[in-house]
MOPAC internal coordinates of N, CA, C and O (Angstrom, degrees):
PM7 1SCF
backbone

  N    0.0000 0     0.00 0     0.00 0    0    0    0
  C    1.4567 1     0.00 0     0.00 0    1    0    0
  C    1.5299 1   108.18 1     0.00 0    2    1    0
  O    1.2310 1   120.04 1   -23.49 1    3    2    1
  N    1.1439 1   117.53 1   156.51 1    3    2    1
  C    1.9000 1   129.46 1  -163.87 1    5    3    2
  C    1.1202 1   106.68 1  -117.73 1    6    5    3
  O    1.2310 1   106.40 1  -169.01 1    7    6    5
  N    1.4806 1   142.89 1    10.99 1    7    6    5
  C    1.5113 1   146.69 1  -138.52 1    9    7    6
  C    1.3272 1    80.82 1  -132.60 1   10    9    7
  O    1.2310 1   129.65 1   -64.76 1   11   10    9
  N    2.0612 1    99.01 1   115.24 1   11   10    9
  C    1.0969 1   112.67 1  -178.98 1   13   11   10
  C    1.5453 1   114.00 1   -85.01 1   14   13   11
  O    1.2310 1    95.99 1   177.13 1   15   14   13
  N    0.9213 1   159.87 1    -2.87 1   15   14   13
  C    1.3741 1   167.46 1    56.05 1   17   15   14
  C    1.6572 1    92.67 1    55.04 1   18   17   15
  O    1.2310 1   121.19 1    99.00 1   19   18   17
  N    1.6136 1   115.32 1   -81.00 1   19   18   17
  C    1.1509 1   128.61 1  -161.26 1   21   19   18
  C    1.8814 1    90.11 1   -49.93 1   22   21   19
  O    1.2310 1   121.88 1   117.84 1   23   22   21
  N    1.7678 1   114.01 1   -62.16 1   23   22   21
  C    1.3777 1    96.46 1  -164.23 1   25   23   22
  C    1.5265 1    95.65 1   -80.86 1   26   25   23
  O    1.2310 1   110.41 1  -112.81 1   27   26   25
  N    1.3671 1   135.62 1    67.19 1   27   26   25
  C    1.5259 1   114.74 1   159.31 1   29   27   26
  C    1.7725 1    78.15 1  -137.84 1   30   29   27
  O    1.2310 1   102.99 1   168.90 1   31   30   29
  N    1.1194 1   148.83 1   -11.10 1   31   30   29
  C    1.3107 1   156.88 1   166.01 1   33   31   30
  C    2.0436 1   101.20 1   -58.22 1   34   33   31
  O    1.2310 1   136.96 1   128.23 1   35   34   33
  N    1.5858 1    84.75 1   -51.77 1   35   34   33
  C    2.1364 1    94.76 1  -156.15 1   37   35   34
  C    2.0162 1    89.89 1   -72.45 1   38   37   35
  O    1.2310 1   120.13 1   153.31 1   39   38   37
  N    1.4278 1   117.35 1   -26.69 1   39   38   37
  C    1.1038 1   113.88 1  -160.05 1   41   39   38
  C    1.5718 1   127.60 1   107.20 1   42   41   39
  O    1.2310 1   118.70 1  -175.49 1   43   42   41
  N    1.4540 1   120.09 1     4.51 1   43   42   41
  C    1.2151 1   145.95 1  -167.63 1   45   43   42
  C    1.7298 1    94.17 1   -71.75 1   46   45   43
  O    1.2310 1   124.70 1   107.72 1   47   46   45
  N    1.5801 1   108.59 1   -72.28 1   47   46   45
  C    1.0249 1   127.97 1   155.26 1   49   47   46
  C    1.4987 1   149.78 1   -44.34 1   50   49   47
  O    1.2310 1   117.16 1   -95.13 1   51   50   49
  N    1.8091 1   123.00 1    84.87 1   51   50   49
  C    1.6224 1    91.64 1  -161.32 1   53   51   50
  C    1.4144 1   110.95 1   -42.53 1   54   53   51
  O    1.2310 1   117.54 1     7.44 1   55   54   53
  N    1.9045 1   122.30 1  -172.56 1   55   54   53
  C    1.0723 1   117.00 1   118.44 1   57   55   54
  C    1.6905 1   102.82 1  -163.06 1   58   57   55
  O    1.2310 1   125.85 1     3.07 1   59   58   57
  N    1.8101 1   106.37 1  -176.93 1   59   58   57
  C    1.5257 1    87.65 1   176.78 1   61   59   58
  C    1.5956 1   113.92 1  -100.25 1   62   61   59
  O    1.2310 1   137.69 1   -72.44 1   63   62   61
  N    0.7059 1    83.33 1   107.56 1   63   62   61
  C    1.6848 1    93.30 1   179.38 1   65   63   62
  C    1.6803 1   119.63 1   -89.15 1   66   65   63
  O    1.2310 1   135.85 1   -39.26 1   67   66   65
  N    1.2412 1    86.93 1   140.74 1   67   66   65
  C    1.6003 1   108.51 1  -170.30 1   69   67   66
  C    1.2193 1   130.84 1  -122.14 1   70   69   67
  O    1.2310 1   120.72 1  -167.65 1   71   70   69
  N    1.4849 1   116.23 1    12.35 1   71   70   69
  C    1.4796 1   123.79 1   177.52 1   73   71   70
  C    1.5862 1    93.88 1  -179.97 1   74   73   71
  O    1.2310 1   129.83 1   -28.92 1   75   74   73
  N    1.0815 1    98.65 1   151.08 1   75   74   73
  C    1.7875 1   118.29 1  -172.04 1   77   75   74
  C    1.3258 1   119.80 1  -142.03 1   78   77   75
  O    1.2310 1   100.41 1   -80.15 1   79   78   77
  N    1.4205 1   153.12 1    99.85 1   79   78   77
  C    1.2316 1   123.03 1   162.10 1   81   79   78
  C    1.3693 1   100.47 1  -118.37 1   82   81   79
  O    1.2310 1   125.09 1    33.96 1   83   82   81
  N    1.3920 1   107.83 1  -146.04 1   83   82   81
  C    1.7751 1   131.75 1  -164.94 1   85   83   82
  C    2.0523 1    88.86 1   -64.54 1   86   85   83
  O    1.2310 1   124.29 1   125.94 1   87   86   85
  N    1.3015 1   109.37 1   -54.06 1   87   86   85
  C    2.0215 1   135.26 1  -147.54 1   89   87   86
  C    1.2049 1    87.63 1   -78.66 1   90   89   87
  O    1.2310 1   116.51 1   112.21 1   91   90   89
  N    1.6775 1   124.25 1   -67.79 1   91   90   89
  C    1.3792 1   146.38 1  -111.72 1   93   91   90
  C    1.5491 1   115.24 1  -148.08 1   94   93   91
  O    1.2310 1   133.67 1   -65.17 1   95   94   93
  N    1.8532 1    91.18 1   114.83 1   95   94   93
  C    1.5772 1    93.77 1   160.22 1   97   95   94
  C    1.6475 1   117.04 1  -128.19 1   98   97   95
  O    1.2310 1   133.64 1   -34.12 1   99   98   97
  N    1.1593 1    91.24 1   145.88 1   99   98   97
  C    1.6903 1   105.10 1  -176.40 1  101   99   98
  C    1.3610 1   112.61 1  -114.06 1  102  101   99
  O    1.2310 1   121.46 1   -40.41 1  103  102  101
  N    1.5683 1   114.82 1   139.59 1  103  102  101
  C    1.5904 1   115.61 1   163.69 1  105  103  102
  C    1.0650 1   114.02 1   179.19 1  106  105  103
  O    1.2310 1   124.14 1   -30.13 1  107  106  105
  N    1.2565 1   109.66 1   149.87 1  107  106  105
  C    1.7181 1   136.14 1   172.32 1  109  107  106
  C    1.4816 1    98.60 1    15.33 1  110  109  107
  O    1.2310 1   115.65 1   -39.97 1  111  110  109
  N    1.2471 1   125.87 1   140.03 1  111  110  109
  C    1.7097 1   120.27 1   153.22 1  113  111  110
  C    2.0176 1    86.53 1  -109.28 1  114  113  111
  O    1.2310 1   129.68 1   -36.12 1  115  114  113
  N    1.6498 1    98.95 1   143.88 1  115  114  113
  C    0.8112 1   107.49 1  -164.97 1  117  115  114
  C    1.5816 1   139.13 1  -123.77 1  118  117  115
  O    1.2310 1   130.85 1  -139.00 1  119  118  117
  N    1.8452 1    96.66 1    41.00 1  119  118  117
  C    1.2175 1   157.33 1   135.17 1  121  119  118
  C    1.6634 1   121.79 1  -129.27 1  122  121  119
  O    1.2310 1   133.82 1   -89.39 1  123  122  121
  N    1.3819 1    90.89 1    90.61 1  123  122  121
  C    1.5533 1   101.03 1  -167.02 1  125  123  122
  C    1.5115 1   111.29 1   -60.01 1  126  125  123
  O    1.2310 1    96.54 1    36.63 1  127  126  125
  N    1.3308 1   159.08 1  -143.37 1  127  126  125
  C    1.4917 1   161.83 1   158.88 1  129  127  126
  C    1.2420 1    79.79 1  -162.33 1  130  129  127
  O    1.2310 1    93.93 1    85.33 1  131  130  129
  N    1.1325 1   162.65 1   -94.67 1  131  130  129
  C    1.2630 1   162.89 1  -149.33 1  133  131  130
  C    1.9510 1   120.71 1   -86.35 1  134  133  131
  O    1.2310 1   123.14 1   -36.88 1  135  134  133
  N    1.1759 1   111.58 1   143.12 1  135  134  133
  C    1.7271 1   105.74 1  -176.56 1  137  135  134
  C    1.6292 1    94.09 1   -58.11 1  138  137  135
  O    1.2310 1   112.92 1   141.35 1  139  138  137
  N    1.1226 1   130.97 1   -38.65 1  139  138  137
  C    1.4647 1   115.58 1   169.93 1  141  139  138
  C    1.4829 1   108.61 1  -111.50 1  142  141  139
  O    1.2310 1   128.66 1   -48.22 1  143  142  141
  N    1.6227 1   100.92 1   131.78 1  143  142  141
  C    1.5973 1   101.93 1  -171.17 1  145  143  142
  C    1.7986 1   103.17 1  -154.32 1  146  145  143
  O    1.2310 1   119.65 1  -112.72 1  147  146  145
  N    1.6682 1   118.27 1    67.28 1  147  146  145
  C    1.3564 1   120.65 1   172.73 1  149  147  146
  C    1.3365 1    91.12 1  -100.56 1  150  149  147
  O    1.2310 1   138.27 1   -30.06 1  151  150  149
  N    2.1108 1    82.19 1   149.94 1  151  150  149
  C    1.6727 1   107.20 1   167.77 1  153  151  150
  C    1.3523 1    87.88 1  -110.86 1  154  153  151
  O    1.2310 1   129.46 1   -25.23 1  155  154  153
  N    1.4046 1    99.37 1   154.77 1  155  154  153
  C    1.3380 1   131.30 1   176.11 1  157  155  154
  C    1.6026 1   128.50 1  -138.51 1  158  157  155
  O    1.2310 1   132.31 1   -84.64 1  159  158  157
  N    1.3837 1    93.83 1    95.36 1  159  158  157
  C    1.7081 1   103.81 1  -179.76 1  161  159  158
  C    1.3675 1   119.23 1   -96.71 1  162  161  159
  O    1.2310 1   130.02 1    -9.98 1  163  162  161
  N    1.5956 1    98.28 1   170.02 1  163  162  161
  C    1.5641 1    93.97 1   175.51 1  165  163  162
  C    2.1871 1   100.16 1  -105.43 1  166  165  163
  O    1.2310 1   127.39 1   -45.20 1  167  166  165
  N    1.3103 1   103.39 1   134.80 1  167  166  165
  C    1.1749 1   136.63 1   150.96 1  169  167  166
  C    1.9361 1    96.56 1     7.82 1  170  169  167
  O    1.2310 1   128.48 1    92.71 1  171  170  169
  N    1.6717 1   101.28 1   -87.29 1  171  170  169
  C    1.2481 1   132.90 1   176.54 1  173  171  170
  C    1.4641 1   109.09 1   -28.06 1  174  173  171
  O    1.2310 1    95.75 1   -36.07 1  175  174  173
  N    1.1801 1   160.20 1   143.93 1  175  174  173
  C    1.5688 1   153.91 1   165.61 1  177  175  174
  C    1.5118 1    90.58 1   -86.35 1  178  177  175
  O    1.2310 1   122.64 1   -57.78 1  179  178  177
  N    1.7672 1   112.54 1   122.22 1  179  178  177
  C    1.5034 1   105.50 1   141.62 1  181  179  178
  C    1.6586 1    94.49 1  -146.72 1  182  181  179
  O    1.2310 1   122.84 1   -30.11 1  183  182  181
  N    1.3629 1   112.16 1   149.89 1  183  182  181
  C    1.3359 1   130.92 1  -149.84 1  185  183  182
  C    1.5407 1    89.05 1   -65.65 1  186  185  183
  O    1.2310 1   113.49 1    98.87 1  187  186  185
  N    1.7257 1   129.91 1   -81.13 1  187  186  185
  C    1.4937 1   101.87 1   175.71 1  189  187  186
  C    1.5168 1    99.53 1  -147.54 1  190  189  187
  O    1.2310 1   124.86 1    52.69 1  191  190  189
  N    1.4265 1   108.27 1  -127.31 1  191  190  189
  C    1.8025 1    92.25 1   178.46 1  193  191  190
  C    1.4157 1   117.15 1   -86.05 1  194  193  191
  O    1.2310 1   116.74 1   151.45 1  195  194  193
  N    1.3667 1   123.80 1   -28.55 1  195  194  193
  C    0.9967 1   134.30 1   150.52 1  197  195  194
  C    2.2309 1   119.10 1   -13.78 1  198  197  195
  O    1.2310 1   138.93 1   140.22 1  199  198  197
  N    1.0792 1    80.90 1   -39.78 1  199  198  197
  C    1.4609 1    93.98 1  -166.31 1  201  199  198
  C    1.9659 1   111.00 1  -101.10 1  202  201  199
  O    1.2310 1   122.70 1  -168.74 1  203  202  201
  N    1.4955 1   112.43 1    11.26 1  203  202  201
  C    1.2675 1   121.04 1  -155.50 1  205  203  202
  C    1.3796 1   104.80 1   -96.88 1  206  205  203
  O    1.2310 1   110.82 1   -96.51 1  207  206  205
  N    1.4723 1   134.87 1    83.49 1  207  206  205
  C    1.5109 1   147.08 1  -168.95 1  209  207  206
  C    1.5665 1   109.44 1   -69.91 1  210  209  207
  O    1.2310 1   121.25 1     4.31 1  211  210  209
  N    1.3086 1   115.21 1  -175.69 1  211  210  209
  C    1.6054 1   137.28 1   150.54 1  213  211  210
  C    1.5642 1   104.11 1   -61.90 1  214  213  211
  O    1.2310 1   113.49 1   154.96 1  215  214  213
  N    1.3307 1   129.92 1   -25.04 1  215  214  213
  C    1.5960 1   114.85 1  -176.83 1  217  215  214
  C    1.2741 1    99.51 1  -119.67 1  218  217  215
  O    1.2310 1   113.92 1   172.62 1  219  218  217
  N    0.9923 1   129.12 1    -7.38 1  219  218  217
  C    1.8131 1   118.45 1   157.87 1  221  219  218
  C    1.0970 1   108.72 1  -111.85 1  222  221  219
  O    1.2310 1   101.77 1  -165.83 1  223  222  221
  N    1.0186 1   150.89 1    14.17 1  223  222  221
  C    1.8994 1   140.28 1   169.56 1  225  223  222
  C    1.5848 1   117.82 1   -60.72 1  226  225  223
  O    1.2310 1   127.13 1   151.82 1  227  226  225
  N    1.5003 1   103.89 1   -28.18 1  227  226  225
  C    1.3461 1   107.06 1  -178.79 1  229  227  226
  C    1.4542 1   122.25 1   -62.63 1  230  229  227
  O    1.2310 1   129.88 1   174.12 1  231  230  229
  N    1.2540 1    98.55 1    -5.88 1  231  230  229
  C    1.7617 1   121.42 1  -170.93 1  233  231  230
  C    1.7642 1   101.23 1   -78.53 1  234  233  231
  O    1.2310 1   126.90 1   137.06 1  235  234  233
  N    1.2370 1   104.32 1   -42.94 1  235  234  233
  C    1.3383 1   137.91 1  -156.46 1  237  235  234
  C    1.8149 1    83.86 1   -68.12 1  238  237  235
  O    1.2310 1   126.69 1   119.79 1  239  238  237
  N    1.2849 1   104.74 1   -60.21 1  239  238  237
  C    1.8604 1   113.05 1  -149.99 1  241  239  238
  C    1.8232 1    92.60 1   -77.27 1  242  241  239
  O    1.2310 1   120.00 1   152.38 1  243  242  241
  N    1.4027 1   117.60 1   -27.62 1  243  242  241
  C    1.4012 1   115.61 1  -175.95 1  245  243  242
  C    1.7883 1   108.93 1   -81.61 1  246  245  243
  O    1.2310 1   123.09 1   152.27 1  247  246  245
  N    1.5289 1   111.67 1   -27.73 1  247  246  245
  C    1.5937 1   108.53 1   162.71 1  249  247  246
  C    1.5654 1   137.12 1   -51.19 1  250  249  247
  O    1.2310 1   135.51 1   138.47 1  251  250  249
  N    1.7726 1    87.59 1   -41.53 1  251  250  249
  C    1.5083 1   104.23 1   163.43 1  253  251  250
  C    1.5847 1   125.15 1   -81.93 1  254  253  251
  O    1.2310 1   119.59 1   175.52 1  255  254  253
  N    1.3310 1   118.39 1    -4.48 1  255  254  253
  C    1.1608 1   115.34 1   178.04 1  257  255  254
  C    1.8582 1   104.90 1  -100.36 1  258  257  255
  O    1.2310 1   118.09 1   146.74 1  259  258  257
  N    1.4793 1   121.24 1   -33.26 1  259  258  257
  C    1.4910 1   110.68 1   153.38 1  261  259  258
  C    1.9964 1   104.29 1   -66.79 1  262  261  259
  O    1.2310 1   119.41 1   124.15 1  263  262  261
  N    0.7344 1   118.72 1   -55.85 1  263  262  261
  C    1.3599 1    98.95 1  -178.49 1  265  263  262
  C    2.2497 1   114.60 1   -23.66 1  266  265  263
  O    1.2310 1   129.82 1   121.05 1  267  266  265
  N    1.3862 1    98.67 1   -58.95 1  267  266  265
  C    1.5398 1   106.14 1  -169.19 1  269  267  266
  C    1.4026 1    92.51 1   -54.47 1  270  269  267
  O    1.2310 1   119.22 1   144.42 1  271  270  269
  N    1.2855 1   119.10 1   -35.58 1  271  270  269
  C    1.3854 1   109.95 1  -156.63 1  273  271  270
  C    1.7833 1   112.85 1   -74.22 1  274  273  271
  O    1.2310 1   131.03 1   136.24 1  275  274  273
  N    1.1171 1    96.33 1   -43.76 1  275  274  273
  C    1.7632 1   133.35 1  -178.81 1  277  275  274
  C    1.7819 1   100.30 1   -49.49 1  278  277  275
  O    1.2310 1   128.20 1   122.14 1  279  278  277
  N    1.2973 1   101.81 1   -57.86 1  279  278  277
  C    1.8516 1   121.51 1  -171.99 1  281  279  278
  C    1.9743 1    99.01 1   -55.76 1  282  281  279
  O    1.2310 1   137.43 1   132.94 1  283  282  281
  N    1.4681 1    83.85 1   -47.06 1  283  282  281
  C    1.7699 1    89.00 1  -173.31 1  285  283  282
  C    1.4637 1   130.10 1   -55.80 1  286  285  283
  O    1.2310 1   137.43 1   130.88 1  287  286  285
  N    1.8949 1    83.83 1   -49.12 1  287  286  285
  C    1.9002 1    87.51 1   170.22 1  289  287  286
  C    1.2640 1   126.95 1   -82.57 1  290  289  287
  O    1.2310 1   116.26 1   165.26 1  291  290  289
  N    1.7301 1   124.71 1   -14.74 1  291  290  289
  C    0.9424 1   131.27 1   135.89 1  293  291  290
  C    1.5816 1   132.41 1   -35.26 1  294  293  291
  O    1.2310 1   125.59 1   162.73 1  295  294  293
  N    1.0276 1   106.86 1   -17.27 1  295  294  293
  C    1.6801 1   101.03 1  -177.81 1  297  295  294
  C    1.1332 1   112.89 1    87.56 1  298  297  295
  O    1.2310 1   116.37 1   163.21 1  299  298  297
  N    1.4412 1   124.50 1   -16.79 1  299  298  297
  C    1.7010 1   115.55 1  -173.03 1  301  299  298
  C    1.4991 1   119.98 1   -74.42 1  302  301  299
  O    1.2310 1   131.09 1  -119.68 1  303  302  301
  N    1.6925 1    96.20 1    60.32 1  303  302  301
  C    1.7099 1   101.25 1   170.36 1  305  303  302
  C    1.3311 1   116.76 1   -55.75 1  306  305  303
  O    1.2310 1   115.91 1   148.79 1  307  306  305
  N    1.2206 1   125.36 1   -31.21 1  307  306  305
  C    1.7315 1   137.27 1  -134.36 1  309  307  306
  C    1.6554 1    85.73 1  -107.16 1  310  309  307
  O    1.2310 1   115.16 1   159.32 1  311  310  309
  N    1.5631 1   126.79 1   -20.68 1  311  310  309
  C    1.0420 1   111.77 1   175.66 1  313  311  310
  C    1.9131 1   103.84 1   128.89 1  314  313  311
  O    1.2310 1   136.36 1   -26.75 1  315  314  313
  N    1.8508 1    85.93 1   153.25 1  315  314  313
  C    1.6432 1    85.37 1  -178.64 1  317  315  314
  C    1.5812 1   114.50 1   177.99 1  318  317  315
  O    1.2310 1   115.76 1   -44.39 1  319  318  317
  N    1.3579 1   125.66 1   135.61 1  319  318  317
  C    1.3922 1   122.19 1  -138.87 1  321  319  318
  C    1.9745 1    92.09 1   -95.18 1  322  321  319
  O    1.2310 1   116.62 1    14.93 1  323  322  321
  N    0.8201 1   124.03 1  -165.07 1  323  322  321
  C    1.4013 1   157.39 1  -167.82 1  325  323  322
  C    1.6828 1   138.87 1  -172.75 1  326  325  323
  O    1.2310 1   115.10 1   -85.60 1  327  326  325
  N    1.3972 1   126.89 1    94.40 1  327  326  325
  C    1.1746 1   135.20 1  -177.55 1  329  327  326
  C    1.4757 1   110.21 1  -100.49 1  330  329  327
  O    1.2310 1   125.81 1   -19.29 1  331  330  329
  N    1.3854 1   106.44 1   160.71 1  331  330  329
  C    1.2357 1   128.70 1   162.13 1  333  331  330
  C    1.8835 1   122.09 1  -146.61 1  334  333  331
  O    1.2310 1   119.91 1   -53.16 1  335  334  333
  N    1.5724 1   117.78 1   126.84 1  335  334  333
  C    1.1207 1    90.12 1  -156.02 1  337  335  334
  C    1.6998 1    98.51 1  -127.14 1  338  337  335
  O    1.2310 1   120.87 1   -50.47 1  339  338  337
  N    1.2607 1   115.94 1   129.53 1  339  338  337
  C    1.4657 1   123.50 1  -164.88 1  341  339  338
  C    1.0051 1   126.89 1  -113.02 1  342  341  339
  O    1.2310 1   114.42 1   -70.29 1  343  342  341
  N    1.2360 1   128.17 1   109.71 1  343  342  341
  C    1.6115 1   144.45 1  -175.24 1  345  343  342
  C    1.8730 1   103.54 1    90.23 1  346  345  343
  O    1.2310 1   134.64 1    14.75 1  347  346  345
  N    1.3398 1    89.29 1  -165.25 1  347  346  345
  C    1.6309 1    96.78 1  -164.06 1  349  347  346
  C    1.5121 1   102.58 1   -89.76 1  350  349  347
  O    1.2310 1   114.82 1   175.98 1  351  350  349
  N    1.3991 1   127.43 1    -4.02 1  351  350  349
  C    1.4456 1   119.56 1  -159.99 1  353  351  350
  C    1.6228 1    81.84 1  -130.14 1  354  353  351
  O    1.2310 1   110.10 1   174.44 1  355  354  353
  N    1.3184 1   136.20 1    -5.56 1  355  354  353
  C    1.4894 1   127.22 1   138.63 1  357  355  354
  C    1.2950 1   115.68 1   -64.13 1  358  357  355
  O    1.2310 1   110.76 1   174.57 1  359  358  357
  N    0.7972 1   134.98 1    -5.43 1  359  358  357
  C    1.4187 1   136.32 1  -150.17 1  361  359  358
  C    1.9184 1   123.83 1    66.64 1  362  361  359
  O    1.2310 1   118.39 1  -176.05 1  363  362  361
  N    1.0553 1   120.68 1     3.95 1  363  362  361
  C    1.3639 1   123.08 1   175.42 1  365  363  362
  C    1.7565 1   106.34 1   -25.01 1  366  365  363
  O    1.2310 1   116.96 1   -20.82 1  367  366  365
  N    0.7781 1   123.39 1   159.18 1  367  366  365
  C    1.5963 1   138.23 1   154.19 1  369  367  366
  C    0.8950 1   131.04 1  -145.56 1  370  369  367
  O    1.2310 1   112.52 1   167.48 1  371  370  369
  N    1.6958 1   131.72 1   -12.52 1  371  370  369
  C    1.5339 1   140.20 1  -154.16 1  373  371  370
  C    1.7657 1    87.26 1  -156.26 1  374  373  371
  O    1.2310 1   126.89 1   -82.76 1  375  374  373
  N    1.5846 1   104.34 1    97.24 1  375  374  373
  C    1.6742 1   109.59 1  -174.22 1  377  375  374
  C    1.4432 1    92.23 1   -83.62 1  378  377  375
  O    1.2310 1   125.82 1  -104.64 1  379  378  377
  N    1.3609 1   106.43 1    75.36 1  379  378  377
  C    1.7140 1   106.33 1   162.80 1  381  379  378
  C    1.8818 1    90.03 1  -144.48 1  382  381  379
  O    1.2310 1   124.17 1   -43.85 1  383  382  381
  N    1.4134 1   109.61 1   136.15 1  383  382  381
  C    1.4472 1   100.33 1   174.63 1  385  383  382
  C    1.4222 1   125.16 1   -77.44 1  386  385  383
  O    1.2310 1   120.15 1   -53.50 1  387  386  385
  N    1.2747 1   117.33 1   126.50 1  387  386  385
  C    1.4311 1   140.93 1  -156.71 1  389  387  386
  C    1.6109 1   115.34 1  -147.32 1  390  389  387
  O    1.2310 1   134.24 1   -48.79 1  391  390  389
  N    1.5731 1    90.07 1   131.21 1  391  390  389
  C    1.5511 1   116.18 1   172.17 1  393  391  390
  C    1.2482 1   117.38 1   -87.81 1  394  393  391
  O    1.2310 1   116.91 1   -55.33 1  395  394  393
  N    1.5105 1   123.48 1   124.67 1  395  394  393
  C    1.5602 1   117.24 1   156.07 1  397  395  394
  C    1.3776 1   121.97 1   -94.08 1  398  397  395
  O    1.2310 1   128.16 1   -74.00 1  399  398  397
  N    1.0369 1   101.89 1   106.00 1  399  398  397
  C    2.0366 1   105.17 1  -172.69 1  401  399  398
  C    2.0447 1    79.59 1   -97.18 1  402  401  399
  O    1.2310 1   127.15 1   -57.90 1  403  402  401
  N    1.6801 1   103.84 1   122.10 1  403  402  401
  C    1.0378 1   159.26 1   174.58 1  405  403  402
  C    1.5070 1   132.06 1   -92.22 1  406  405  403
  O    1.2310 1   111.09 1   -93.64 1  407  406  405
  N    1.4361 1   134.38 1    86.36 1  407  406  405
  C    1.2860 1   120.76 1  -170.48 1  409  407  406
  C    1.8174 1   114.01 1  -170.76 1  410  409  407
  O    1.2310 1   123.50 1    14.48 1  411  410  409
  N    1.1468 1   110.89 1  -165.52 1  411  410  409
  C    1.6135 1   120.60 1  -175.65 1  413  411  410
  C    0.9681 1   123.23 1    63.49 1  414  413  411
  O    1.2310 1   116.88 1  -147.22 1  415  414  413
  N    1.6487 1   123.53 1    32.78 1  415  414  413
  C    1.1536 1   131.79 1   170.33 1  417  415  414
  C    2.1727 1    98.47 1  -163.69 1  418  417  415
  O    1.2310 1   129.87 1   -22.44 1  419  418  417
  N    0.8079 1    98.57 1   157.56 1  419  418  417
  C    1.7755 1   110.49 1   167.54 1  421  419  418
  C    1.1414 1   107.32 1   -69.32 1  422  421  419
  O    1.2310 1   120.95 1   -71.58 1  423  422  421
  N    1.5458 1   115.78 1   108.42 1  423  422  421
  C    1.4831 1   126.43 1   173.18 1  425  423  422
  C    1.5209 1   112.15 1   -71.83 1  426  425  423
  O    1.2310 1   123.30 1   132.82 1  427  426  425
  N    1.3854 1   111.27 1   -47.18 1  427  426  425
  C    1.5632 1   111.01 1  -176.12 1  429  427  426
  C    1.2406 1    96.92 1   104.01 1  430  429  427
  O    1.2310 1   128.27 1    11.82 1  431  430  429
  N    1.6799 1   101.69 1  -168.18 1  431  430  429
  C    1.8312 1   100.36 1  -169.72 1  433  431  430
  C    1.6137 1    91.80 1  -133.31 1  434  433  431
  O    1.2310 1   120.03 1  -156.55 1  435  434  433
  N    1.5421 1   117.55 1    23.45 1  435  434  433
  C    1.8989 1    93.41 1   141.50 1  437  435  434
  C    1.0694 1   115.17 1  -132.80 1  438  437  435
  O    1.2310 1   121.36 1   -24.38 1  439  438  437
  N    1.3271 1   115.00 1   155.62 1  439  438  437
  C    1.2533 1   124.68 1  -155.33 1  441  439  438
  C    2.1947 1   101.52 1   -86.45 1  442  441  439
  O    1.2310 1   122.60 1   148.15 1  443  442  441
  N    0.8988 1   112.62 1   -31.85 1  443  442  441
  C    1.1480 1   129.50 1  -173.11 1  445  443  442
  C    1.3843 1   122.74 1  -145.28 1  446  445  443
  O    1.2310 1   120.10 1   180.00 1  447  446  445

């Protein structure tokens, strides 16, 4: 498989990573848009949400549960958005499903 995601998971790939479990790795995006700007994938390869079943969703519910965790030690009490972006006319670029946890500054209320 060619999915750089996948080799920044195996270790192929540095990166800075900031949370780890059994599901889920998180780290640095590395052109940030925001003073805080981690992606957070799951472990597992699935292309993006598009692709999120009855036997992989659990992937889905453990992203958001490092997410809470991630936001907290981060400091982003005051608040902080989360994307996911699917297919090529979402803007996808990296067909591995991925979270952008977004924050440390006032996003505002449009997204675009």
């Amino acid at each position: 498989m060619d999915c750089i995601f996948c080799k920044i998971v195996s270790g192929d790939i540095p990166s800075q990573v900031v949370y780890e479990d059994d599901y889920v790795y998180a780290f640095r995006d590395i052109s940030p848009q925001t003073p805080t700007h981690i992606l957070i994938i799951p472990k597992e390869h699935v292309d993006s949400a598009a692709a999120i079943t009855p036997d992989n969703s659990v992937l889905t519910a453990k992203c958001f549960e490092a997410i809470a965790k991630i936001a907290k030690v981060e400091g982003l009490d005051s608040g902080f958005r989360v994307i996911t972006n699917v297919g090529k006319s979402g803007g996808q670029t990296v067909y591995h499903l991925h979270y952008h946890l977004l924050g440390g500054k006032d996003l505002g209320v449009r997204l675009v």
